[in-house]
C-alpha positions as CSV (number, residue, x, y, z in Angstrom):
1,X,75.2,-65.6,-149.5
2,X,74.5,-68.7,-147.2
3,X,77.5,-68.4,-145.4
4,X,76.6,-64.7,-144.7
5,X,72.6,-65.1,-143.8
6,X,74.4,-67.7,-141.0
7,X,76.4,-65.2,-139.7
8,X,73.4,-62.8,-139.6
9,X,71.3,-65.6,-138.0
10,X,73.8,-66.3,-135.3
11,X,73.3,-62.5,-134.1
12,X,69.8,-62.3,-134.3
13,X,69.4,-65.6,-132.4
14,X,71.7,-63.7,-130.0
15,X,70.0,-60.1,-129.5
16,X,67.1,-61.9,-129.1
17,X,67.9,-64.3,-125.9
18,X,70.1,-61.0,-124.5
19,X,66.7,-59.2,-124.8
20,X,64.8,-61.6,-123.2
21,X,66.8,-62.5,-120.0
22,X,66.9,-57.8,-119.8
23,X,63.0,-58.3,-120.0
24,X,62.4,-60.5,-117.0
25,X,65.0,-58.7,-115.1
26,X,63.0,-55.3,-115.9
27,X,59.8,-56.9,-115.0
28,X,61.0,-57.9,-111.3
29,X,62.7,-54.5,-110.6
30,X,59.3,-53.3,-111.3
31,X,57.2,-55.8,-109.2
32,X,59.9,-55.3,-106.7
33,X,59.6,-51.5,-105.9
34,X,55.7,-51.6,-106.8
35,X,54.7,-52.0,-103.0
36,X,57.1,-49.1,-101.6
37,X,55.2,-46.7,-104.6
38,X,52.0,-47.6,-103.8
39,X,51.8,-47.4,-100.0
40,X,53.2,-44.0,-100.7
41,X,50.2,-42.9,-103.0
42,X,47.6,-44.4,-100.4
43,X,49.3,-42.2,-97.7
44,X,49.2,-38.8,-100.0
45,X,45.4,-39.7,-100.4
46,X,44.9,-40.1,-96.9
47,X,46.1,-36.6,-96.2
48,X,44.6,-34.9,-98.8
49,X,41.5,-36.2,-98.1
50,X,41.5,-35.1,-94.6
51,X,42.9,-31.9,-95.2
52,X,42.0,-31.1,-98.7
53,X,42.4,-27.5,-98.7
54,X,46.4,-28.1,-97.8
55,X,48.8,-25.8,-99.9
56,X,52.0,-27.5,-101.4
57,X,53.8,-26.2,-104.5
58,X,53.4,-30.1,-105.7
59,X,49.9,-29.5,-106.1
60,X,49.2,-25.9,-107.3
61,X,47.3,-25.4,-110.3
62,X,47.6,-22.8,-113.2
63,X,44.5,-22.2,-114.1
64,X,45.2,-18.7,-113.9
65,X,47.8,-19.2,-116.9
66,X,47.2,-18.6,-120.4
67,X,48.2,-21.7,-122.4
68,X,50.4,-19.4,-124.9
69,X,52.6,-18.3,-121.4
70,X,52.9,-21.9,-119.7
71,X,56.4,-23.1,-120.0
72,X,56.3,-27.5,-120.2
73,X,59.1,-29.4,-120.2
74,X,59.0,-32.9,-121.8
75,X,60.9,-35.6,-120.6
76,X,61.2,-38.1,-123.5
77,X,62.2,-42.0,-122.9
78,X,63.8,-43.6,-126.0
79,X,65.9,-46.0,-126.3
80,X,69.9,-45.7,-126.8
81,X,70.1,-47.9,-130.4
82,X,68.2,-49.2,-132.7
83,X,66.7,-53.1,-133.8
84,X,63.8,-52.5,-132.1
85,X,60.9,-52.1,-134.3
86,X,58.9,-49.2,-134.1
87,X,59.5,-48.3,-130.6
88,X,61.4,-45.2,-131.1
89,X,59.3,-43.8,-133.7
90,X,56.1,-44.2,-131.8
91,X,57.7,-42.6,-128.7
92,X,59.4,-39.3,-131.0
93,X,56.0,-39.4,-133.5
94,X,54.5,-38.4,-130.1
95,X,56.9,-36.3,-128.5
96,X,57.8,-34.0,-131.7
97,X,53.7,-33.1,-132.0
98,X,53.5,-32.2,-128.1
99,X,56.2,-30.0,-128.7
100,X,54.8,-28.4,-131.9
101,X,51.6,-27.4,-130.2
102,X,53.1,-26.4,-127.1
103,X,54.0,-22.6,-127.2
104,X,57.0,-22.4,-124.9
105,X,59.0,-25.8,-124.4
106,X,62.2,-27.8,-123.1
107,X,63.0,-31.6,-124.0
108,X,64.9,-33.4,-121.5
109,X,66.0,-36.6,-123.5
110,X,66.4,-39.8,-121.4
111,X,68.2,-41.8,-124.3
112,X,70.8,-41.3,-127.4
113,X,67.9,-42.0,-130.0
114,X,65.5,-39.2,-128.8
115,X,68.4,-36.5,-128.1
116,X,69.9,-37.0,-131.0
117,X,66.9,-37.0,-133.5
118,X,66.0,-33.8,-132.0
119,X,68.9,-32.2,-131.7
120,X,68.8,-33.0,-135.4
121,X,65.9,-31.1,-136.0
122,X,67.0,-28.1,-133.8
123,X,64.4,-28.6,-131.3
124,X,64.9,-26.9,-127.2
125,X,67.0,-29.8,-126.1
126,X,68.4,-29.9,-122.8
127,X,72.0,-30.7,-123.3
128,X,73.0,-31.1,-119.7
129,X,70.2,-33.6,-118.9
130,X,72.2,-36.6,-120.1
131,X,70.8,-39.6,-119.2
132,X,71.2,-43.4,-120.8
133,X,68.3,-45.0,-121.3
134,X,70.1,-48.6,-120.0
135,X,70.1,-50.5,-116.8
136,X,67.1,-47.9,-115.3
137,X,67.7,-47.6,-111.2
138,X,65.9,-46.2,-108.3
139,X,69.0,-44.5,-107.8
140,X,69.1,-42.7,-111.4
141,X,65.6,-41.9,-110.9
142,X,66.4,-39.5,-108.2
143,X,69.3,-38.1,-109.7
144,X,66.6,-37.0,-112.7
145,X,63.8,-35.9,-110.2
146,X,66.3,-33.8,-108.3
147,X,67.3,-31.9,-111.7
148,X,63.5,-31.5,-112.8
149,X,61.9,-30.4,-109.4
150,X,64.8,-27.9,-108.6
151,X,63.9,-26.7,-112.3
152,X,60.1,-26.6,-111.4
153,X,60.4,-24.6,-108.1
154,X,62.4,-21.8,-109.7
155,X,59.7,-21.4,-112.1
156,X,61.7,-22.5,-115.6
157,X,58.7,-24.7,-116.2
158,X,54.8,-24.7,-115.3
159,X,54.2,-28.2,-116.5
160,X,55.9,-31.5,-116.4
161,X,54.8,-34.0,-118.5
162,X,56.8,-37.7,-119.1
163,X,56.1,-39.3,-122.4
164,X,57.4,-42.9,-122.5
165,X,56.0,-46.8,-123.5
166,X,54.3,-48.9,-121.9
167,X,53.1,-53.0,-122.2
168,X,49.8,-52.9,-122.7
169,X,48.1,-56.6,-122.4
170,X,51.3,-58.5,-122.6
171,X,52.9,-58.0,-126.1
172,X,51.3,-54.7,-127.2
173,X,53.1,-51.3,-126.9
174,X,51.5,-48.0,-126.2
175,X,53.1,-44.8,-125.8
176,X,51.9,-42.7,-122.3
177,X,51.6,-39.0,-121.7
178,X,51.5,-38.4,-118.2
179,X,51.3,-35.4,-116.5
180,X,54.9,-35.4,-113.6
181,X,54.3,-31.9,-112.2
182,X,52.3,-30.7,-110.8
183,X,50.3,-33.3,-109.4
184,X,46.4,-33.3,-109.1
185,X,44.7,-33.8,-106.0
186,X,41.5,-35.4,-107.4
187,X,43.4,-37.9,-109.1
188,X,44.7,-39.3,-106.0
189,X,41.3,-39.5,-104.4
190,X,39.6,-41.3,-107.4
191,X,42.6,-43.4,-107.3
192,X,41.8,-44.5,-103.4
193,X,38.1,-45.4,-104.7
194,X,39.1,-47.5,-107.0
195,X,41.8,-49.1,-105.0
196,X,39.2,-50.2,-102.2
197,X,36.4,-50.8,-104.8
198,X,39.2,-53.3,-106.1
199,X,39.7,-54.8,-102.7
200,X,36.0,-54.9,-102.2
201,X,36.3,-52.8,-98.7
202,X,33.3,-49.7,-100.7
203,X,31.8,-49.6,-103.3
204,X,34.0,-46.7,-104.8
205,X,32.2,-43.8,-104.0
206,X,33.0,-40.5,-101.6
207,X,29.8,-41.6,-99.8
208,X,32.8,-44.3,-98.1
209,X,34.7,-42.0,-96.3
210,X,31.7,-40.5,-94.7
211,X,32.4,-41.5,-90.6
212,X,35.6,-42.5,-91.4
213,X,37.0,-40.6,-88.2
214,X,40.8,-42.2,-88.1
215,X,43.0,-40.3,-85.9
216,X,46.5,-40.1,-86.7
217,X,49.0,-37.2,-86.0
218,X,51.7,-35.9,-88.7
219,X,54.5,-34.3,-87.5
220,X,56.8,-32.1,-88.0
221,X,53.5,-30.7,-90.5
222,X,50.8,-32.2,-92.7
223,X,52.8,-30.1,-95.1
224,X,56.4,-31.0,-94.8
225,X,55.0,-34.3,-94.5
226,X,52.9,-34.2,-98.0
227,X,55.4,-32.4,-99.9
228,X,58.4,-34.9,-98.7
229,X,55.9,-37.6,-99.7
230,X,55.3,-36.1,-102.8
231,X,59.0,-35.9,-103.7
232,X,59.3,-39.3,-103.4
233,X,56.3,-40.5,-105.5
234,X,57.8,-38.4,-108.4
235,X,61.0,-40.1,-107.8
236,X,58.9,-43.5,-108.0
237,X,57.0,-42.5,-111.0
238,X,60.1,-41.3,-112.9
239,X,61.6,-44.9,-111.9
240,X,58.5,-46.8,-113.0
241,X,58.7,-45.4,-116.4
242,X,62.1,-45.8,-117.1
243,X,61.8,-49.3,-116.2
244,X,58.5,-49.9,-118.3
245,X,60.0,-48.1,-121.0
246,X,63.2,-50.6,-120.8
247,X,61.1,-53.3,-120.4
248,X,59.1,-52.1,-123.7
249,X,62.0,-51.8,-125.8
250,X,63.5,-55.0,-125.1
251,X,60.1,-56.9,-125.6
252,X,60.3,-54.6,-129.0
253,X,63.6,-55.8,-129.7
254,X,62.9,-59.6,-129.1
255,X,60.1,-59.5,-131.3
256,X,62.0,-57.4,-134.3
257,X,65.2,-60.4,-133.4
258,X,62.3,-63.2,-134.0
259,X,60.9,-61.6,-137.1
260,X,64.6,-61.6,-138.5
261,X,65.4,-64.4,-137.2
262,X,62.4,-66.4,-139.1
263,X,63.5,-64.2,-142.0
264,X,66.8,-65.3,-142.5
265,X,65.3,-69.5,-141.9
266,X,63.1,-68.9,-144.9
267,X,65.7,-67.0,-147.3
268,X,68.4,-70.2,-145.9
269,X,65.7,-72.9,-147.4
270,X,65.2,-71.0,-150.8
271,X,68.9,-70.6,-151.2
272,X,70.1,-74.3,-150.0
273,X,67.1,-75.5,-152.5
274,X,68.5,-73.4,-155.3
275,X,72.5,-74.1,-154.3
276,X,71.4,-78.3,-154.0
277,X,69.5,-78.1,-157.6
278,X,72.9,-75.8,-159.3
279,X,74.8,-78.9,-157.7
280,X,72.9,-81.4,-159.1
């Protein structure tokens, strides 16, 4: 029974510093890219602000829909195994009741726990959309946004919504529900007040862009501009929560590794205490 518990705590000891050197890797492909995303959600802001009234199928609303006839599509970030807590529960917990009050539905599973839990449970799953949940890249991101906004554009779904985990205050995990498509205009002005309130240039309200008269062309169109823009801020989004979700799993997985790991220590003294006193 020693003898096994060893063996047990050599590969626990060993997920766990795997896990840990995948976490700071996650982290700096995030703090990396961060920059690139954000410059690109200031410059949507600036253009909607000036011309708010701007069409672009990234920003049309369905107000006009009856819930019962929107079709969403749910793209769902689990992981690809096990060992890590409750990560995967949380994530499907949320997933499988946003699909049970939704009317009309499609999962697109990033990750072999998710698609396979509900494919178990004959739920709409996407079986082309096959995507591991490992090694997230900006790359991979596209690949996924491509698939979904082609989708979107023909009208096979109303809605986009990405539901994944995310760090919350260092160790804590808390699953997101964030609406992909399509995007909100009002959201991306709020979030240009609170960015300069932040770096103390207003006071983070609409009164700061009153005489604000920068000139600045956009060519070929405000448009083509916005809606290539666009594009590529889904494409970042998409990429920022694979890689928190990635991140959040192997954070999950480090801490269900230590837990074992201090386990297996305490059932090792029992059993050499007990093993020393049949010896004596």
């Amino acid at each position: 029974r020693i003898k096994s518990i060893n063996d047990t705590l050599k590969i626990t000891n060993a997920m766990y510093m795997i896990s840990s050197s995948k976490l700071k890797k996650s982290k700096k492909m995030l703090s990396d890219t961060e920059p690139y995303f954000f410059t690109l959600q200031s410059e949507m802001s600036r253009i909607l602000r000036h011309i708010p009234d701007i069409s672009s199928i990234y920003f049309k609303t369905n107000e006009d829909k009856d819930a019962a006839d929107k079709k969403v599509g749910y793209i769902v970030i689990t992981a690809d195994k096990g060992l890590a807590g409750s990560y995967n529960h949380n994530v499907l917990k949320e997933a499988k009741r946003l699909c049970d009050d939704a009317k009309q539905y499609k999962i697109f599973a990033i990750g072999e726990t998710g698609r396979a839990y509900f494919s178990s449970l004959g739920y709409n799953v996407e079986n082309s959309f096959r995507f591991s949940a490992n090694n997230p890249s900006v790359h991979r991101a596209r690949v996924i946004t491509e698939d979904i906004v082609e989708r979107y554009k023909k009208e096979e779904m109303d809605e986009v919504y990405i539901v994944y985990t995310k760090m919350e205050h260092g160790m804590k995990e808390e699953v997101q529900v964030e609406q992909l498509l399509p995007l909100k205009t009002n959201e991306f002005i709020k979030e240009e007040l609170a960015a300069n309130a932040r770096q103390g240039k207003s006071n983070g309200t609409l009164e700061d862009f009153e005489g604000n008269d920068d000139y600045f062309v956009i060519y070929p169109s405000p448009k083509v501009v916005l809606n290539d823009l666009a594009y590529n801020y889904v494409t970042g989004f998409v990429y920022g929560a694979l890689v928190e979700g990635f991140a959040t799993e192997e954070n999950a997985r480090m801490v269900a590794m230590q837990a074992a790991t201090d386990n297996a220590e305490a059932m090792l003294k029992e059993l050499s205490i007990e093993y020393n006193r049949v010896r004596q």
